[in-house]
ROSE-656690 format. One record per residue (C-alpha): x, y, z; residue number from 1. Coordinates in Angstrom, 1 decimal. Layout:
N
<r px="X" py="Y" pz="Z" nr="NUM"/>
...
***
This chain:
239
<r px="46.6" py="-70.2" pz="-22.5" nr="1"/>
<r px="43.9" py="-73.0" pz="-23.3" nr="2"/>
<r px="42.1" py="-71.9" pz="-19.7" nr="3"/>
<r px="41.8" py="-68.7" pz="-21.1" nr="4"/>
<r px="40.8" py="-69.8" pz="-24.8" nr="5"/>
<r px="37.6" py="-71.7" pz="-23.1" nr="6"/>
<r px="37.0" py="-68.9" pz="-20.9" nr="7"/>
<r px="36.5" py="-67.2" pz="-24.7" nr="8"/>
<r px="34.2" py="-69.4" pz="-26.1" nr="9"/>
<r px="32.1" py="-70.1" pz="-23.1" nr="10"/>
<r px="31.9" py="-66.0" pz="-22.9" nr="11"/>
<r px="30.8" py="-65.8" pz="-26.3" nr="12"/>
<r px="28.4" py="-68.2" pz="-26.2" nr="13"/>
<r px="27.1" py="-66.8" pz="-23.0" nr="14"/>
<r px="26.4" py="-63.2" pz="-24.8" nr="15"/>
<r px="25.3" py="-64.8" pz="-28.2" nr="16"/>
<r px="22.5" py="-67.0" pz="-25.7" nr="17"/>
<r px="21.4" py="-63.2" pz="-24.5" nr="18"/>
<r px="21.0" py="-61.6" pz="-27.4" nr="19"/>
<r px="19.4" py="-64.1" pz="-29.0" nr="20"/>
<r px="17.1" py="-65.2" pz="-26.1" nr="21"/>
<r px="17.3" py="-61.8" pz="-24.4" nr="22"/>
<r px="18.4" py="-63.9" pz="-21.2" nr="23"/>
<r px="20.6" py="-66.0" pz="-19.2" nr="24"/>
<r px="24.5" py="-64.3" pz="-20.0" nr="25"/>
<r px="25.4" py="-65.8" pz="-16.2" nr="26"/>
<r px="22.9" py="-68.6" pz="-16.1" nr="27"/>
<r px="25.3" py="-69.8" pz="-19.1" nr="28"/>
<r px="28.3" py="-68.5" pz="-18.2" nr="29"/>
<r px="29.3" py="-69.4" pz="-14.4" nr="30"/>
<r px="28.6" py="-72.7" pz="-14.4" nr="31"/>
<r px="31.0" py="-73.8" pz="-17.1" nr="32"/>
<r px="33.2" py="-70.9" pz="-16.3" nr="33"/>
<r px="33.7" py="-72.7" pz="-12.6" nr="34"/>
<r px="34.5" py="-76.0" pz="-14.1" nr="35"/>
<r px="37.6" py="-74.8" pz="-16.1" nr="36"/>
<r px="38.4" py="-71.8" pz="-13.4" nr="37"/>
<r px="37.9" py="-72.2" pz="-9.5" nr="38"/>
<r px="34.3" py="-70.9" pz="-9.3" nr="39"/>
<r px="35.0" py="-67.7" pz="-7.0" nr="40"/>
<r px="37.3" py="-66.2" pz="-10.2" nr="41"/>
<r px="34.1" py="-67.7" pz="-12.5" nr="42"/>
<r px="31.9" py="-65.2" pz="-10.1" nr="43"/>
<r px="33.8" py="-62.2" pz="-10.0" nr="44"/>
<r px="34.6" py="-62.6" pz="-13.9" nr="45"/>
<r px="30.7" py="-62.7" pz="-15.1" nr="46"/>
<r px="29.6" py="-59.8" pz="-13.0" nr="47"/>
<r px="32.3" py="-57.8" pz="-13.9" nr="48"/>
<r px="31.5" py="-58.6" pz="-17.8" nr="49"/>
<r px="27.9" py="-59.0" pz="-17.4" nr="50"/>
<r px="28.6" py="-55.0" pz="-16.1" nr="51"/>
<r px="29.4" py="-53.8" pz="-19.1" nr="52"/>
<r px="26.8" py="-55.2" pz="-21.4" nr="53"/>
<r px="24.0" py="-54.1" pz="-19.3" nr="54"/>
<r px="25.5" py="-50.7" pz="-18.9" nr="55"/>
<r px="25.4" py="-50.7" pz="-22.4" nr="56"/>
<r px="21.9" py="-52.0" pz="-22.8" nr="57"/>
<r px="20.5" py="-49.5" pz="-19.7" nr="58"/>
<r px="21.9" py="-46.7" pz="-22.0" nr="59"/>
<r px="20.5" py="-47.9" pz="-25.2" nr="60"/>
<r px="16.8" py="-48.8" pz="-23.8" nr="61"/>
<r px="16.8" py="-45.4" pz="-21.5" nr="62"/>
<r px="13.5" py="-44.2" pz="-22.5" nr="63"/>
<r px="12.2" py="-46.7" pz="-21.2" nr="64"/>
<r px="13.2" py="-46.9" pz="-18.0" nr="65"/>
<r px="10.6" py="-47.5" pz="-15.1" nr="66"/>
<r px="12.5" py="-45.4" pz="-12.3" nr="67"/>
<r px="9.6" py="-46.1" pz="-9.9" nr="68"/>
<r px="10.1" py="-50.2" pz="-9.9" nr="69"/>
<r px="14.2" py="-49.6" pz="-9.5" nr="70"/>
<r px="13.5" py="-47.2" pz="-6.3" nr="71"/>
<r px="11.6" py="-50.0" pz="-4.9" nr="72"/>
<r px="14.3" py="-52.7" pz="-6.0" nr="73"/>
<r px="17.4" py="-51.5" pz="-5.7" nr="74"/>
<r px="18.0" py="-51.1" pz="-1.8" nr="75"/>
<r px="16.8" py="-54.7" pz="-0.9" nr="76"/>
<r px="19.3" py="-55.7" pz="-3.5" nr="77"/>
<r px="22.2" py="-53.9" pz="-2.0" nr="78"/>
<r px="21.1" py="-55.2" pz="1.3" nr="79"/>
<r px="21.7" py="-58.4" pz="-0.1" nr="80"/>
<r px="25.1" py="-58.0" pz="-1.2" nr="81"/>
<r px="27.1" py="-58.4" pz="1.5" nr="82"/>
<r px="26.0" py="-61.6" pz="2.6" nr="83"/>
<r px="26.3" py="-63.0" pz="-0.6" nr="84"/>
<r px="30.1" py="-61.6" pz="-0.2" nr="85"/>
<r px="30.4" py="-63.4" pz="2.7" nr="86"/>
<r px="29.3" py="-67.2" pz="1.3" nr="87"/>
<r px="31.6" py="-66.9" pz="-1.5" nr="88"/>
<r px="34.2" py="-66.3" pz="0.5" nr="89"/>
<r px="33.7" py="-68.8" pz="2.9" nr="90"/>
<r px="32.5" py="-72.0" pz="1.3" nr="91"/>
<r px="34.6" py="-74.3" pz="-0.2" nr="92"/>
<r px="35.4" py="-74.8" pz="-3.8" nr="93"/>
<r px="33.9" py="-78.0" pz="-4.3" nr="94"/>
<r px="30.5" py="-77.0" pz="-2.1" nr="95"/>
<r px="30.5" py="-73.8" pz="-4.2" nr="96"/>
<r px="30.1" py="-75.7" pz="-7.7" nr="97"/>
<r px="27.4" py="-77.4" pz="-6.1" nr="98"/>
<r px="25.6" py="-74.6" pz="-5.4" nr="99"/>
<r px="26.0" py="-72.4" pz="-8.6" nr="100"/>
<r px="24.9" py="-75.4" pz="-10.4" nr="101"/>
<r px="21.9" py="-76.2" pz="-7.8" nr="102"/>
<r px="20.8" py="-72.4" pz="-8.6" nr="103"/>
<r px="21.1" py="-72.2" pz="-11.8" nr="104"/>
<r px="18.9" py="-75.4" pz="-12.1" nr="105"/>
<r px="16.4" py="-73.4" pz="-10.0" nr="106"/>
<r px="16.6" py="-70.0" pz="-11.6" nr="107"/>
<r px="15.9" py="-72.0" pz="-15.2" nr="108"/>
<r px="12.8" py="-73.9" pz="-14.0" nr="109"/>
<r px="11.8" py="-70.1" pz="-12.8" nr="110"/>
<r px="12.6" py="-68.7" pz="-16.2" nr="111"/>
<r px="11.1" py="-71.6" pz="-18.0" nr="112"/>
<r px="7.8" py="-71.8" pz="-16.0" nr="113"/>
<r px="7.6" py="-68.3" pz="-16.2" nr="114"/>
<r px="7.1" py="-67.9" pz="-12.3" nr="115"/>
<r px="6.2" py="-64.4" pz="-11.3" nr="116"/>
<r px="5.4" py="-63.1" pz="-7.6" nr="117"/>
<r px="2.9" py="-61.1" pz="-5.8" nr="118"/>
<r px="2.5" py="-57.9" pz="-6.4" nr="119"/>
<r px="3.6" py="-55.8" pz="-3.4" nr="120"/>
<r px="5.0" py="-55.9" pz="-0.1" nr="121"/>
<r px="7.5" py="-58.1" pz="1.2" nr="122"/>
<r px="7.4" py="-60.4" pz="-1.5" nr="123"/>
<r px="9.1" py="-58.1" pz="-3.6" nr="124"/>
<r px="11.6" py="-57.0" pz="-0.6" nr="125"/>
<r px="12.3" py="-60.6" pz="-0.4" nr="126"/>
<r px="13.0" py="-60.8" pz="-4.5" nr="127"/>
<r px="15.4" py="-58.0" pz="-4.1" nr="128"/>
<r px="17.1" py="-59.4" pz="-1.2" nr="129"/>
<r px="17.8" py="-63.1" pz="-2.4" nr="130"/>
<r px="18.9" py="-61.1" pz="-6.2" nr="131"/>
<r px="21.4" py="-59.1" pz="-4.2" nr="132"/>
<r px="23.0" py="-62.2" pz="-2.4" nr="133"/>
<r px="22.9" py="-64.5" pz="-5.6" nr="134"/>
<r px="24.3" py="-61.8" pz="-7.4" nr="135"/>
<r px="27.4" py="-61.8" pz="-4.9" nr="136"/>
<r px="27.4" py="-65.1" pz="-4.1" nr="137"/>
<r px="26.7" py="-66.7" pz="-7.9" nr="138"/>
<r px="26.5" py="-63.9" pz="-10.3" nr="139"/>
<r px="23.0" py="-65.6" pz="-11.2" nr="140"/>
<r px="20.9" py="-63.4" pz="-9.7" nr="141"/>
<r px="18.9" py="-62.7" pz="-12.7" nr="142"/>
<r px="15.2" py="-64.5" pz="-11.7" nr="143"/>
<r px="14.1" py="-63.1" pz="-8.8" nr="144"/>
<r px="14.2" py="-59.7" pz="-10.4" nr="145"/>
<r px="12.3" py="-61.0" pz="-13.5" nr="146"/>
<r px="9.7" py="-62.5" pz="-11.3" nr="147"/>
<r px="9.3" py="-59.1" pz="-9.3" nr="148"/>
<r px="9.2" py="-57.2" pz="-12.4" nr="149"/>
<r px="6.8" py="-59.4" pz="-14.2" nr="150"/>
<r px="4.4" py="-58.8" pz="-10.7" nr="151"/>
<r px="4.5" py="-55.2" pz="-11.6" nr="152"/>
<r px="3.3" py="-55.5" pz="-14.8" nr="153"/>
<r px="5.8" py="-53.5" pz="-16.8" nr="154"/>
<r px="5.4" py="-53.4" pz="-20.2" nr="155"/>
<r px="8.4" py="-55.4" pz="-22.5" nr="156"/>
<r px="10.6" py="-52.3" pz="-23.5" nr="157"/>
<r px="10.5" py="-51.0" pz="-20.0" nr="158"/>
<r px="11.0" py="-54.8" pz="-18.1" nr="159"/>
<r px="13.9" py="-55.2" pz="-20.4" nr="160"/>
<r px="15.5" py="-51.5" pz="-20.0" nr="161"/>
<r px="14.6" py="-51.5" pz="-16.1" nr="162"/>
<r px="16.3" py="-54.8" pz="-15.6" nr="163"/>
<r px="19.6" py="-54.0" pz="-17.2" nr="164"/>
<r px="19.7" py="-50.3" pz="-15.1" nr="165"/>
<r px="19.2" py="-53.0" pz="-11.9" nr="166"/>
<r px="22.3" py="-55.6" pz="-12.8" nr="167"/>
<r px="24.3" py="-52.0" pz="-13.9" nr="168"/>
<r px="23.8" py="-50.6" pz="-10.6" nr="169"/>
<r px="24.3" py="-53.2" pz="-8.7" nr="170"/>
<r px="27.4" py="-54.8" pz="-10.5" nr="171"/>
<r px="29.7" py="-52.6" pz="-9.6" nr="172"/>
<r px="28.8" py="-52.6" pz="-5.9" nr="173"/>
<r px="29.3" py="-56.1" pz="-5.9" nr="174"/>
<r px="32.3" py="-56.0" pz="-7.8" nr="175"/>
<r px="33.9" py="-53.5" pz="-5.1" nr="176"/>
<r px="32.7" py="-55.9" pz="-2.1" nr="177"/>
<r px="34.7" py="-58.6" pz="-4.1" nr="178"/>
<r px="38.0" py="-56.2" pz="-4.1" nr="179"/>
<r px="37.2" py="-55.3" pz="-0.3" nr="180"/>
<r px="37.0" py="-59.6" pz="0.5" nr="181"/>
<r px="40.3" py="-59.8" pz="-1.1" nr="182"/>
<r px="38.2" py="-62.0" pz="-4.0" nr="183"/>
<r px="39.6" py="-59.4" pz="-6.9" nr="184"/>
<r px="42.2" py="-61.8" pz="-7.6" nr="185"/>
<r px="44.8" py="-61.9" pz="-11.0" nr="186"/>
<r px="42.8" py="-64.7" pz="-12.5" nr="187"/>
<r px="39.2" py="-62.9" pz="-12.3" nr="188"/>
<r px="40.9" py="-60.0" pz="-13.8" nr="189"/>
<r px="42.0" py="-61.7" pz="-16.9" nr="190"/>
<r px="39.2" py="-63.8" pz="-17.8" nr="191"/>
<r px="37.2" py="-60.6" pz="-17.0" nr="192"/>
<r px="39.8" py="-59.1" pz="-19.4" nr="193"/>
<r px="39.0" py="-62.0" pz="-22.1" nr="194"/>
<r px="35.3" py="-61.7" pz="-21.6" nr="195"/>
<r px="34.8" py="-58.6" pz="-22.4" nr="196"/>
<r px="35.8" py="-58.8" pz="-26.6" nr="197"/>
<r px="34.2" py="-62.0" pz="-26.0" nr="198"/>
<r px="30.2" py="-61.1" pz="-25.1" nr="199"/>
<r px="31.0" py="-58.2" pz="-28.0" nr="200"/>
<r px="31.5" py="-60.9" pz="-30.6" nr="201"/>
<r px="28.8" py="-62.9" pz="-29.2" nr="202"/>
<r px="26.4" py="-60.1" pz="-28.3" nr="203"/>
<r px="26.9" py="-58.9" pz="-32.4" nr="204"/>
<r px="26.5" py="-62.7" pz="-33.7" nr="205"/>
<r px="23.6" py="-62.5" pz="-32.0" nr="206"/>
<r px="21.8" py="-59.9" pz="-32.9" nr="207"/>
<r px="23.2" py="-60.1" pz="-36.5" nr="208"/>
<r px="21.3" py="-63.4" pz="-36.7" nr="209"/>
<r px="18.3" py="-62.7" pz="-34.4" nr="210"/>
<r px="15.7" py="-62.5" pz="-37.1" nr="211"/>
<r px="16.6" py="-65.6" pz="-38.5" nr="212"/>
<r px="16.0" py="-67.6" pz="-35.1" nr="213"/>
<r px="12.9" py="-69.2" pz="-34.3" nr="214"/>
<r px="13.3" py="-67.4" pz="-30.6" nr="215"/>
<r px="10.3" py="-69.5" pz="-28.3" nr="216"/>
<r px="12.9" py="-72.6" pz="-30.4" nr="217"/>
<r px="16.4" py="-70.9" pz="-29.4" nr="218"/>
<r px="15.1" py="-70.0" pz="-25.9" nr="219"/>
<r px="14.2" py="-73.8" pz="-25.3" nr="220"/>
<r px="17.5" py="-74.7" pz="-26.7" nr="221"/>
<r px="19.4" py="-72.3" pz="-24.1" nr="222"/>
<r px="17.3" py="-73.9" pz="-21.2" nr="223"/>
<r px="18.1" py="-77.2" pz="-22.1" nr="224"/>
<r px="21.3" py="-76.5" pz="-22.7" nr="225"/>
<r px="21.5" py="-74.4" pz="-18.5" nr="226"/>
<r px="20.1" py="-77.5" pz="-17.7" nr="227"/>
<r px="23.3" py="-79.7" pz="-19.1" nr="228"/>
<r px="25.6" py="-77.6" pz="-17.9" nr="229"/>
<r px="24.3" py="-77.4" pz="-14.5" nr="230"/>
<r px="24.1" py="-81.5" pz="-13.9" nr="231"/>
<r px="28.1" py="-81.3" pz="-15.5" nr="232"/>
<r px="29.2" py="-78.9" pz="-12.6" nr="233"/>
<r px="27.4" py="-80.8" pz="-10.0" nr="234"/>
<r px="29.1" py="-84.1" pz="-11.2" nr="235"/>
<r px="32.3" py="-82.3" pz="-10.9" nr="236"/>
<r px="31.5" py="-81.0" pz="-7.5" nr="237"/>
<r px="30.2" py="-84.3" pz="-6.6" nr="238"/>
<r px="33.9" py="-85.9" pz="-7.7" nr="239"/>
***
């Protein structure tokens, strides 16, 4: 029960650090979720959650969706998938911690430099790719589509609305390539199960107190804070 209590709270903090910062629900969430689970349940868990609330959001924000930047996305992420499939079910539990906590350190100095790419070609075949095995193998695969998206230029309504219609169309892809691995297992489902009340409180804190956050403050906050958590997990893997 108190596995499942701190799956809770690390859930709801995860979806209160989105809609406050409008970023970083599995950047937050995996790695603390794979130092009180085993981290392949910790994976299959946040994408199944982090499903819903951007299925939500690509319905909410579908005016503005750029349809043109997806086409070009999408298939280079699902090419991606299956590989990323294929490392979390084949490295061990120790050297997996290490590596959701080495990329999220990664994907937050991207977010927090603001990295973007070049505008075309295979850069942004190469974004979509390393998305679609991150979002398989870590469930973080959030930066290399910001960075492509921020090369084309969209403008914030559509980056925002056109990211969330990616992780939704992708999510459950991945999570069916989970169930097909045999990585679907009782434990994902119920902290998937927990989650999902979970980033609804958070994801309403949130945007209940929005305008009374200081958001360029908050945002440093819940990079500092990815940064924490990331060294803890690698510690852990480390011991």
């Amino acid at each position: 029960m108190t596995l499942y209590l701190l799956a809770f709270a690390v859930l709801t903090v995860a979806a209160f650090a989105q809609a406050i910062s409008g970023f970083g629900f599995s950047l937050v969430a995996v790695p603390l979720l794979a130092m009180i689970v085993d981290p392949q349940p910790a994976v299959v868990a946040a994408t199944m959650v982090s499903c819903c609330l951007n299925t939500a959001n690509a319905y909410g924000h579908r005016r503005h969706l750029d349809l043109g930047a997806t086409r070009r996305l999408l298939p280079w992420v699902l090419a991606g998938l299956p590989l990323g499939v294929l490392a979390l079910r084949l490295l061990p539990s120790g050297a997996l911690v290490a590596v959701i906590a080495l990329v999220t350190l990664g994907c937050t100095v991207v977010v927090w430099r603001g990295w973007h790419l070049a505008p075309g070609g295979w850069t942004l075949r190469g974004a979509g790719l390393l998305s679609g095995v991150l979002t398989t193998a870590t469930a973080t695969n959030g930066p290399p589509l910001v960075a492509a998206l921020q090369a084309m230029r969209l403008e914030p309504r559509a980056f925002r609305a056109t990211l969330a219609l990616l992780f939704a169309a992708v999510s459950p892809i991945a999570v069916a390539g989970f169930l097909l691995a045999g990585l679907l297992s009782t434990r994902a489902l119920l902290v998937a199960a927990v989650g999902l009340p979970a980033a609804a409180l958070g994801g309403w804190a949130g945007n209940r107190l929005f305008a009374r956050f200081a958001a360029g403050t908050f945002r440093r906050m819940v990079l500092g804070a990815l940064v924490v958590s990331s060294a803890a997990a690698l510690a852990k893997a480390a011991w």
